[in-house]
C-alpha positions as CSV (number, residue, x, y, z in Angstrom):
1,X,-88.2,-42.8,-44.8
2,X,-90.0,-41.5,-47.4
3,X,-87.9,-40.4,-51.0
4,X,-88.8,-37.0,-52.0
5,X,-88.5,-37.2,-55.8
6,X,-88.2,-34.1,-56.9
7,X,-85.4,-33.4,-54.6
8,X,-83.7,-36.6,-56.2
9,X,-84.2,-35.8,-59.5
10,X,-82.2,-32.7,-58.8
11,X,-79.4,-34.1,-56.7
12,X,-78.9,-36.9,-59.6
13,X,-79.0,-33.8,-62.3
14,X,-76.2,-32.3,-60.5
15,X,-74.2,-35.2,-60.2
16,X,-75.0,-36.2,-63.6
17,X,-73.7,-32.8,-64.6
18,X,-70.6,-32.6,-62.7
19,X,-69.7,-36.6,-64.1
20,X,-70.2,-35.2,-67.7
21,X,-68.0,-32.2,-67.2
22,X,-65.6,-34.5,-66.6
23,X,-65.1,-35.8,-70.3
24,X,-66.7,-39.3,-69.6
25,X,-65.6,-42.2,-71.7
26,X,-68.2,-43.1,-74.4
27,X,-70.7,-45.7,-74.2
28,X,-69.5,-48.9,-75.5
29,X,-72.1,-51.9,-76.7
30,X,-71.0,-54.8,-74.1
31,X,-71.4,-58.5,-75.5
32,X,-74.8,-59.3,-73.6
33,X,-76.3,-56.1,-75.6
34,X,-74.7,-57.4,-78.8
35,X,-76.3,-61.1,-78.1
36,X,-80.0,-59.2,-78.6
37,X,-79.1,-57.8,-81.7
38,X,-81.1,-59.7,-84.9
39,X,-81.5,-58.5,-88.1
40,X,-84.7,-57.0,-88.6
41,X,-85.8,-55.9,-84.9
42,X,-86.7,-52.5,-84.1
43,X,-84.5,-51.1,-81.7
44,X,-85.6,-47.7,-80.1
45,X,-83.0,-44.8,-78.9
46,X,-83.2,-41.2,-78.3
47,X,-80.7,-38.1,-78.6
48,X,-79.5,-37.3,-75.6
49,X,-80.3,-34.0,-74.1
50,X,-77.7,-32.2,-71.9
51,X,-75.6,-34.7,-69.7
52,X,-77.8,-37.8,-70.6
53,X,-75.7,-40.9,-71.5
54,X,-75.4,-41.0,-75.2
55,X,-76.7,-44.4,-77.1
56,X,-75.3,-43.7,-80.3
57,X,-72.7,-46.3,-80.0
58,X,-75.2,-48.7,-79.2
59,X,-77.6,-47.4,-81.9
60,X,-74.4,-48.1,-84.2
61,X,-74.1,-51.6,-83.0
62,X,-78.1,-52.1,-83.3
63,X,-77.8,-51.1,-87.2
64,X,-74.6,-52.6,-87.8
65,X,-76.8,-56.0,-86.8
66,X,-79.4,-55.7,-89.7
67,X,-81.7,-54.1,-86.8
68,X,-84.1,-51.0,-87.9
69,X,-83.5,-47.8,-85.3
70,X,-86.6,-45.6,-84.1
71,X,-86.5,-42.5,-82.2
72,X,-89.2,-41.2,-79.7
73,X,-91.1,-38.5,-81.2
74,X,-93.1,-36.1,-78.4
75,X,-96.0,-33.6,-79.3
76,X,-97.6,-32.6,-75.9
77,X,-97.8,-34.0,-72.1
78,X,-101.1,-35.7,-72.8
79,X,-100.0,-37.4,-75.9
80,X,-98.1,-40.6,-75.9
81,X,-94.7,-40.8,-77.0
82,X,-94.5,-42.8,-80.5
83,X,-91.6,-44.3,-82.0
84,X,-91.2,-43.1,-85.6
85,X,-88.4,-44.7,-88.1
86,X,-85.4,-42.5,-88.6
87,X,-82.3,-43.6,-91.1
88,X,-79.5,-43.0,-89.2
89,X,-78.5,-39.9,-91.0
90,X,-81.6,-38.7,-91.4
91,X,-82.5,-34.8,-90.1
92,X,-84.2,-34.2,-87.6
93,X,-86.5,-31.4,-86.5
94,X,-87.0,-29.5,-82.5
95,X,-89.5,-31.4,-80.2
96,X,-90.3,-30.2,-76.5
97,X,-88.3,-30.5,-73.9
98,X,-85.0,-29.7,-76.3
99,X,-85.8,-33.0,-77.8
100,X,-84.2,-33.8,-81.4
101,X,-86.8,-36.6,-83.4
102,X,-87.4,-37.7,-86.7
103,X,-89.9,-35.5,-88.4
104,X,-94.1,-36.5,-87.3
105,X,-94.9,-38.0,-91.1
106,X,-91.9,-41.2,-90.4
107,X,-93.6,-44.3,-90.0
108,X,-94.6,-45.3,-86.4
109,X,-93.1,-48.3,-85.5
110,X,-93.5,-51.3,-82.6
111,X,-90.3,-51.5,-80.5
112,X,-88.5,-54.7,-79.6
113,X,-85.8,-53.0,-77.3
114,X,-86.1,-49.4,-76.1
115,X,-82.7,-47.8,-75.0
116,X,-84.3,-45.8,-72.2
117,X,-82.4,-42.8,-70.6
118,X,-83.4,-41.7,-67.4
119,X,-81.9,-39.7,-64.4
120,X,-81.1,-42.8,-61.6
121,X,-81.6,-46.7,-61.0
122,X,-81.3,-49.3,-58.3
123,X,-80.2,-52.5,-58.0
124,X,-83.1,-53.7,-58.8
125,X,-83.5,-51.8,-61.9
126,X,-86.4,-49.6,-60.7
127,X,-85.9,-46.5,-62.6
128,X,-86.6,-42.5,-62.5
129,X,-87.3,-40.7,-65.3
130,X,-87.8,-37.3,-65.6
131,X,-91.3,-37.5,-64.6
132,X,-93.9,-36.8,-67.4
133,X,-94.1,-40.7,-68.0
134,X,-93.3,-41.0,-71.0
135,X,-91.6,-44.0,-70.8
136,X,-93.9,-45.0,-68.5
137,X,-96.6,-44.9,-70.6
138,X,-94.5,-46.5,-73.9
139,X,-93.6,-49.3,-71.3
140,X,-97.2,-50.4,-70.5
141,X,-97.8,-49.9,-74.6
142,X,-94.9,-52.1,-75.5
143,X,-94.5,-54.6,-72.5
144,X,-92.9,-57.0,-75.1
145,X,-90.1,-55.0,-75.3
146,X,-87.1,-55.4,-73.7
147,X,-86.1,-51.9,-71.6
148,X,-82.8,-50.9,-71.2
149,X,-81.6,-48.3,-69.7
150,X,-78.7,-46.0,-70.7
151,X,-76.9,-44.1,-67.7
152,X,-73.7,-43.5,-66.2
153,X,-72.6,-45.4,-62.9
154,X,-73.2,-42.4,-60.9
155,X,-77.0,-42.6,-61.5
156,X,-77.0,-45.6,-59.6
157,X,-79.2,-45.2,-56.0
158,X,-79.3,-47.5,-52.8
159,X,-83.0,-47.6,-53.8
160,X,-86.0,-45.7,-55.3
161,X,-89.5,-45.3,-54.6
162,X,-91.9,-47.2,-57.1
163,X,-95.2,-46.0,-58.8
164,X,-97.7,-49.2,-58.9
165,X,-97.5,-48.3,-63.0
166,X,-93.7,-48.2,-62.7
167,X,-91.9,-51.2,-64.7
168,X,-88.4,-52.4,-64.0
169,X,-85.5,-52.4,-66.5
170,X,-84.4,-55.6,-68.1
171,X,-80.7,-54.1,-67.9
172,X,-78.4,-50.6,-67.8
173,X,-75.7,-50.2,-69.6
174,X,-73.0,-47.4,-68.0
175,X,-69.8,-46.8,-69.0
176,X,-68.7,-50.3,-67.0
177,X,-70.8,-52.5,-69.3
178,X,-74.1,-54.2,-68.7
179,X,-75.3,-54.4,-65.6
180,X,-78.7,-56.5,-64.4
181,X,-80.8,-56.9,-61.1
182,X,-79.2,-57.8,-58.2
């Protein structure tokens, strides 16, 4: 039985909708996320648009280490996402896709964690994204990095179908706490 994606990404959006109508509980940094954290490292997060899972917590923890936070900055489809520098209170300016990044002159910077959102995961950490690749792409530049993703426990799938460039997560964290491959 084949997975029509498109009709998941949908079905997940609605659920993921419907969950964050409901006033979920914020996103807490559990103590195996904490154990990463070293001053210095770059640790990559994003804004969250509509009902994605909001990082900011863990973004706090990640600073709150001595670790240096970058944000994904987006310019068109057939460019790659880069991660540029943003000081925590720093503006920022409209991207595509109702995206909220640091400004296109902040340094570029080389991840060593990327907090990933994405719209659904399975136990074995296979992940789908909203399907420009983006993370994708950043994934195959940055395969030193460690990806987590950053959902809520209703994202979770019995399974999903996988792309030959498609990378697993390291780890999700939800609203339960960390969670890794079964």
């Amino acid at each position: 039985m084949s997975i029509d994606k498109v009709q998941l990404r949908s079905q997940i959006r609605a659920s993921r909708d419907a969950f964050v109508a409901g006033r979920p509980p914020a996103l807490e940094a559990p103590p195996e996320y904490h154990a990463l954290l070293k001053a210095g490292l770059t640790v990559a997060s994003y804004v969250p648009v509509g009902s994605e899972a909001d990082p900011s917590r863990l973004a706090r923890a990640a600073v709150e280490a001595g670790c240096v936070i970058a944000l994904p900055h987006v310019t068109i489809r057939a460019e790659p996402m880069r991660f540029l520098s943003w000081a925590t209170e720093a503006a920022l300016v409209a991207g595509p896709f109702g995206l909220q990044q640091p400004a296109a002159d902040a340094a570029a910077l080389v991840p060593d964690i990327i907090l990933t959102p994405l719209l659904a995961f399975d136990s074995k950490l296979d992940r789908l994204g909203q399907g420009a690749g983006y993370y994708d792409r950043a994934f195959a530049e940055f395969p030193n990095a460690r990806r987590i993703g950053v959902a809520w426990n209703v994202q979770c799938v019995d399974g999903l179908p996988v792309d030959p460039w498609d990378m697993p997560l390291d780890a999700v964290i939800t609203e339960s706490g960390w969670i890794t491959a079964l």
